[in-house]
TORKOL-4160 file (C-alpha; in steps of 0.2 Angstrom, whole numbers, padded with zeros to 4 digits, m for minus):
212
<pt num="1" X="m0039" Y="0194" Z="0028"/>
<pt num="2" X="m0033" Y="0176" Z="0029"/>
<pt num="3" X="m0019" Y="0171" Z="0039"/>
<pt num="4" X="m0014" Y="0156" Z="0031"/>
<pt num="5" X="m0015" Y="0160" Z="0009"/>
<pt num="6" X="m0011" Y="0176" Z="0002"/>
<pt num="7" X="m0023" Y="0182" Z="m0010"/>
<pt num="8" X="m0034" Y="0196" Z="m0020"/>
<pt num="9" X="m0047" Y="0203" Z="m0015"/>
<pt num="10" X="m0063" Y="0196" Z="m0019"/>
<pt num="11" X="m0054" Y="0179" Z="m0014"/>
<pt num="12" X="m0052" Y="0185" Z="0002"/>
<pt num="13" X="m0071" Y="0180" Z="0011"/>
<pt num="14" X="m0068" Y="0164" Z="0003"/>
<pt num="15" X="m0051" Y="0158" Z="0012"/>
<pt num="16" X="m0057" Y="0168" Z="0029"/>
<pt num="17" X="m0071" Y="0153" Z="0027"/>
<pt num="18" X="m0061" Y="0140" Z="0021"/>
<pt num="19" X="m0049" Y="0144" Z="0036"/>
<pt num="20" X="m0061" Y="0142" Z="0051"/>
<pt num="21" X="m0068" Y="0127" Z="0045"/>
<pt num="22" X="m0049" Y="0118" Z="0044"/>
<pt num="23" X="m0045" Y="0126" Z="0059"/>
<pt num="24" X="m0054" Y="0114" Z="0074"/>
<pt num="25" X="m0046" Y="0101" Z="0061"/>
<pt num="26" X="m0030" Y="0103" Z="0062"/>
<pt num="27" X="m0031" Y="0109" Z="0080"/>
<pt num="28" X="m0036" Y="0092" Z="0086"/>
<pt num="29" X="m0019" Y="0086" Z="0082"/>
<pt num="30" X="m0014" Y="0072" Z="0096"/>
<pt num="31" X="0003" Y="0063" Z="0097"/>
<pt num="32" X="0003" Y="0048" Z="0107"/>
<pt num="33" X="0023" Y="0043" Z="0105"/>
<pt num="34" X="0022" Y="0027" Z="0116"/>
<pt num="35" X="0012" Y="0020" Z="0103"/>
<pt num="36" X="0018" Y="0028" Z="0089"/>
<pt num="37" X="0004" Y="0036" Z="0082"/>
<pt num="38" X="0000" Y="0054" Z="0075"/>
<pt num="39" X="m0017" Y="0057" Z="0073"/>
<pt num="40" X="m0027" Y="0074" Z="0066"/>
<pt num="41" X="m0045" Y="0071" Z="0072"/>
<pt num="42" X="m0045" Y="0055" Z="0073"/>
<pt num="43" X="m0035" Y="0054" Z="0057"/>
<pt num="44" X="m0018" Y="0045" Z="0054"/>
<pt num="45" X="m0003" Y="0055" Z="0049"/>
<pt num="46" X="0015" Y="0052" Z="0049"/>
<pt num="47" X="0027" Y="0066" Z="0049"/>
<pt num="48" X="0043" Y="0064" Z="0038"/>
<pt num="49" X="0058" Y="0078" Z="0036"/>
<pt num="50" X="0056" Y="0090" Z="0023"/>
<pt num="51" X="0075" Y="0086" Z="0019"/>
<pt num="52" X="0071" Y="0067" Z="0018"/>
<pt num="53" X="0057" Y="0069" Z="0008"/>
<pt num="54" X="0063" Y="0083" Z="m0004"/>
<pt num="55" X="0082" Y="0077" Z="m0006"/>
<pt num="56" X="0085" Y="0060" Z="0001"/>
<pt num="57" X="0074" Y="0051" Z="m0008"/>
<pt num="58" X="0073" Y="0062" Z="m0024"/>
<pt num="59" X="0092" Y="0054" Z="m0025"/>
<pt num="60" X="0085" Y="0036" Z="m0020"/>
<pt num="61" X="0073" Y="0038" Z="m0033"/>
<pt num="62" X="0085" Y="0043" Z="m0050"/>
<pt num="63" X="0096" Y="0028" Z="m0043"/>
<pt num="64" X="0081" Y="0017" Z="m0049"/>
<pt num="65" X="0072" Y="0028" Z="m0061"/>
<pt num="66" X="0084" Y="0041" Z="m0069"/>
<pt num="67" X="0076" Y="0054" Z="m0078"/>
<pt num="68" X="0059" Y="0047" Z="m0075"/>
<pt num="69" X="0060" Y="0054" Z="m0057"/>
<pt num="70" X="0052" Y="0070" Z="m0057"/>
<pt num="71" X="0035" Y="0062" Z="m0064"/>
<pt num="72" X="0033" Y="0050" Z="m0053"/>
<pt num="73" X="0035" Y="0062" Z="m0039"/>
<pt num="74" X="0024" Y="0073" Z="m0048"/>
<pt num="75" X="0010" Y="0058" Z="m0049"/>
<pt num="76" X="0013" Y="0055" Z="m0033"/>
<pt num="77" X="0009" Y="0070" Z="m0024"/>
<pt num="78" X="m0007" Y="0073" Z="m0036"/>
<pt num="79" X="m0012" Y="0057" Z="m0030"/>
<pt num="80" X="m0009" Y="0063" Z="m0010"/>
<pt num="81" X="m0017" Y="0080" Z="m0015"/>
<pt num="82" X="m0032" Y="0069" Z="m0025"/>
<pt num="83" X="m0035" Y="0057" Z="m0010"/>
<pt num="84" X="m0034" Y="0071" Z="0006"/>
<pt num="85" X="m0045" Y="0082" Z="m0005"/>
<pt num="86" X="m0059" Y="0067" Z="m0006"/>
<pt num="87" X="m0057" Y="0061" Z="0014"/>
<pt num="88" X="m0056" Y="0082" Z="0019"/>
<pt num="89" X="m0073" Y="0086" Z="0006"/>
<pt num="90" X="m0084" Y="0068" Z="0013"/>
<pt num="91" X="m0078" Y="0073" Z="0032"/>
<pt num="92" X="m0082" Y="0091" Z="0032"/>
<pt num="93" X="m0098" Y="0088" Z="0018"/>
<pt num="94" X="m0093" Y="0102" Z="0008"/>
<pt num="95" X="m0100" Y="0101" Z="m0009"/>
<pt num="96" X="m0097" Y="0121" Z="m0017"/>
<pt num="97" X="m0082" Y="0119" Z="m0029"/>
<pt num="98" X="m0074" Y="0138" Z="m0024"/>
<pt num="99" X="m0075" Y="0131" Z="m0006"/>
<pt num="100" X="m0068" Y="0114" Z="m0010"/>
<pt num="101" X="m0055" Y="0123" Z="m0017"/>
<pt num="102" X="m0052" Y="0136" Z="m0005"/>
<pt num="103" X="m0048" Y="0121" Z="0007"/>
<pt num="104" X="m0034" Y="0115" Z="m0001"/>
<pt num="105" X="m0022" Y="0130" Z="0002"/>
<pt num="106" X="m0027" Y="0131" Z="0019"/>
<pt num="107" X="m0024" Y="0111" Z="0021"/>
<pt num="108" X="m0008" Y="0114" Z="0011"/>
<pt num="109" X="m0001" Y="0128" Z="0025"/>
<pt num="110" X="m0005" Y="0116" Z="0040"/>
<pt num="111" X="0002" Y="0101" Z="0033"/>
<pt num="112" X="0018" Y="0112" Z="0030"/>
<pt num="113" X="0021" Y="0109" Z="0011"/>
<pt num="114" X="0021" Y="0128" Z="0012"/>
<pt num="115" X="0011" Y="0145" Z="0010"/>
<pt num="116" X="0001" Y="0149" Z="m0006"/>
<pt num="117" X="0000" Y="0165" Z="m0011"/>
<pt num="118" X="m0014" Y="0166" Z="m0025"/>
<pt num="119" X="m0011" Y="0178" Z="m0040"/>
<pt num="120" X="m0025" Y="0191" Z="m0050"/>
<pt num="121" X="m0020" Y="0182" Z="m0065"/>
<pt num="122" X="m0031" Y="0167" Z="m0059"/>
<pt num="123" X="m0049" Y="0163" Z="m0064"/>
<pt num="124" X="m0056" Y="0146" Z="m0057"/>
<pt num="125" X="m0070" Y="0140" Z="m0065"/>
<pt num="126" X="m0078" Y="0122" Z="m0070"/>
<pt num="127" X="m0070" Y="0118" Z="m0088"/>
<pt num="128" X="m0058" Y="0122" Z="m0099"/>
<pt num="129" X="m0053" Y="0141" Z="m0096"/>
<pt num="130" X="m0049" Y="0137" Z="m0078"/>
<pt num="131" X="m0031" Y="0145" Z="m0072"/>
<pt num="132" X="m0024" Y="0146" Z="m0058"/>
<pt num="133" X="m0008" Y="0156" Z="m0054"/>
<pt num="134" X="0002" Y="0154" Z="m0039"/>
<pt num="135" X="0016" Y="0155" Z="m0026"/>
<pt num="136" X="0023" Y="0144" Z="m0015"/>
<pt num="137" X="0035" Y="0154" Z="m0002"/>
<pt num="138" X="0044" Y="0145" Z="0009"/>
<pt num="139" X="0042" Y="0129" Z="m0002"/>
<pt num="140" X="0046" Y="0114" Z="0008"/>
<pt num="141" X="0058" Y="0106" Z="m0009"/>
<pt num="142" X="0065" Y="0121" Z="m0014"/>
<pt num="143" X="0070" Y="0124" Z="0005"/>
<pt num="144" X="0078" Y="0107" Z="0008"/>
<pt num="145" X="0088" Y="0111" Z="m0009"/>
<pt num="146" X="0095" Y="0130" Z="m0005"/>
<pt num="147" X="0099" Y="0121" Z="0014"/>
<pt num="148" X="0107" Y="0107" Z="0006"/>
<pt num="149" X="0118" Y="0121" Z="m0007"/>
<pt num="150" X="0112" Y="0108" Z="m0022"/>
<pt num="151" X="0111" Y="0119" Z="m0038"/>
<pt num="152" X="0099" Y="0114" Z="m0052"/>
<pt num="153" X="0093" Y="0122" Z="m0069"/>
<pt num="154" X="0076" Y="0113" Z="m0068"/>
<pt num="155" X="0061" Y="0115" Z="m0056"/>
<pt num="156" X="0060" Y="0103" Z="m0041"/>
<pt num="157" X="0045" Y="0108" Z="m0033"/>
<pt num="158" X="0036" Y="0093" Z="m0039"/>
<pt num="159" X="0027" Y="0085" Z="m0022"/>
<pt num="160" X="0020" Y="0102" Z="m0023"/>
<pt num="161" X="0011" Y="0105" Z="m0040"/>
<pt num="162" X="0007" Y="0087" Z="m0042"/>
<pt num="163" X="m0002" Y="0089" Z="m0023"/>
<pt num="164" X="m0009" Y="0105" Z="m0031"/>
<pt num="165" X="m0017" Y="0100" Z="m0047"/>
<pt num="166" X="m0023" Y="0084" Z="m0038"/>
<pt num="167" X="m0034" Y="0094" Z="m0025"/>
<pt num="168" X="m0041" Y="0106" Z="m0037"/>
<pt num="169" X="m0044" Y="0093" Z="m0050"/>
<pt num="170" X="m0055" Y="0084" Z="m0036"/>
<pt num="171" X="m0065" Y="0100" Z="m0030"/>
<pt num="172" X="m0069" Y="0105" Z="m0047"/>
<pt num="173" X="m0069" Y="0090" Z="m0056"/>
<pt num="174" X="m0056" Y="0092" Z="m0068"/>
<pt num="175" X="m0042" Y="0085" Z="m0075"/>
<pt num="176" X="m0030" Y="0096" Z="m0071"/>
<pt num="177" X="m0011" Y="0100" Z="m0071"/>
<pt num="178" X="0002" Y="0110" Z="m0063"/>
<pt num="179" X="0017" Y="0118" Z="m0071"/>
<pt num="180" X="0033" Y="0129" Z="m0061"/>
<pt num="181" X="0038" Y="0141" Z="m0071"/>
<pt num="182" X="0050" Y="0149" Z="m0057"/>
<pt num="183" X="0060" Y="0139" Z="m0042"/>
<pt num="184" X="0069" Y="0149" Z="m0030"/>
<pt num="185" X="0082" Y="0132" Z="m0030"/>
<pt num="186" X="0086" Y="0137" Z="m0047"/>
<pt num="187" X="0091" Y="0156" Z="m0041"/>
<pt num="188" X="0072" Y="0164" Z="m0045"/>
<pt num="189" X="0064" Y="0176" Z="m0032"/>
<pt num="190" X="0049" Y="0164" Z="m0033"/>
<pt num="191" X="0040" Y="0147" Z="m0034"/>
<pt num="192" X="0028" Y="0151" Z="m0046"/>
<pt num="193" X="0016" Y="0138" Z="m0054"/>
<pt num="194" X="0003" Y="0137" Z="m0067"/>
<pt num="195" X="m0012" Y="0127" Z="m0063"/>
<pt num="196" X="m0024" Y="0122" Z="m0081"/>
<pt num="197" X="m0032" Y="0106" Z="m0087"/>
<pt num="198" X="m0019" Y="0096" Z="m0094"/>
<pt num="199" X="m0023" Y="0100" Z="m0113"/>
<pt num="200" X="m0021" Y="0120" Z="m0108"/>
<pt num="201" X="m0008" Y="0121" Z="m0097"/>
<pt num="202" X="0007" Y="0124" Z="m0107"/>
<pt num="203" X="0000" Y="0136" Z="m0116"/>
<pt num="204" X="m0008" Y="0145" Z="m0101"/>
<pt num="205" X="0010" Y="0145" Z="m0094"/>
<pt num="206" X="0018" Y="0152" Z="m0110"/>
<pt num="207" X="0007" Y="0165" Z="m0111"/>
<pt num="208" X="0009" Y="0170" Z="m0089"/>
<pt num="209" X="0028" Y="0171" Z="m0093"/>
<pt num="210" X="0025" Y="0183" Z="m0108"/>
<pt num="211" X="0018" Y="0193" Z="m0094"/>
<pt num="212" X="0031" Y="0193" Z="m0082"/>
């Protein structure tokens, strides 16, 4: 079974190979501090808080942009999830959509956003019936806000389902959205999110919450 996703099944052969491919990747991690640099193979990365990131500059942000905030955190991470998904797909030259996919939970785990627990209710495919349910345990922004003792009634796990529907959109080549439905900041057992393109996915999250 993977170590790194939670999943059903018949997904499980796929994330097992998705796995040992990112693997050696993320294993090649060097961090030369007297010049400060990170690099992943070869790759630049910068390493930020999760508390920084998820609260300081949400806070920052609605300063400047008020109610407009969650979006454009949204649209930032899908543009994160978009671009990683492009560089990781030409480095590695995988071209099978499901595979594309399947690296993007993986990637997801070892960057530290969190883990991504796959649900049955999820059918990937290349146009307009694709759904994908998921969870996020251990969700890097709903973390920082049940550390920080912030309540909210909204969702805040926005880097994370705009980073989501980013990657996916890219390995299928879709235009795809992603929706919470449940935040564990908000008091629910669960970050639970409904991946659809973006003319389904209110209606495909409707109809997962009449299931629940």
């Amino acid at each position: 079974m993977p170590k790194y996703v939670e999943c059903p099944e018949p997904f499980a052969g796929l994330f097992e190979q998705a796995e040992k491919i990112l693997e050696p990747v993320f294993q090649n991690m060097r961090i030369n501090s007297e010049q400060g640099s990170i690099t992943v193979s070869d790759e630049r990365y910068v390493m930020y808080r999760g508390d920084s990131m998820a609260v300081a500059l949400r806070r920052q942000l609605e300063k400047v942009l008020g109610a407009s905030t969650p979006t454009i955190i949204y649209q930032f991470g899908k543009a994160c999830g978009s671009a990683d998904a492009r560089y990781m797909f030409g480095k590695l030259g995988i071209e099978d959509p499901a595979l594309r996919l399947a690296l993007g939970p993986v990637s997801f785990a070892m960057g530290g956003y969190a883990k991504v627990k796959i649900l049955p209710q999820s059918k990937p495919a290349p146009d307009d019936s694709f759904i994908l349910v998921y969870d996020h345990p251990n969700s890097y922004e709903a973390q920082a806000f049940i550390n920080a003792g912030i309540e909210t009634d909204k969702p805040v796990d926005h880097m994370n389902a705009g980073y989501s529907a980013g990657w996916c959109g890219e390995a299928f080549g879709l235009k795809l959205e992603a929706k919470e439905i449940r935040c564990r900041a908000m008091g629910d057992d669960q970050c639970l999110f409904v991946m659809a393109p973006g003319n389904m996915v209110r209606k495909r999250a409707a109809e997962i919450e009449e299931l629940l």
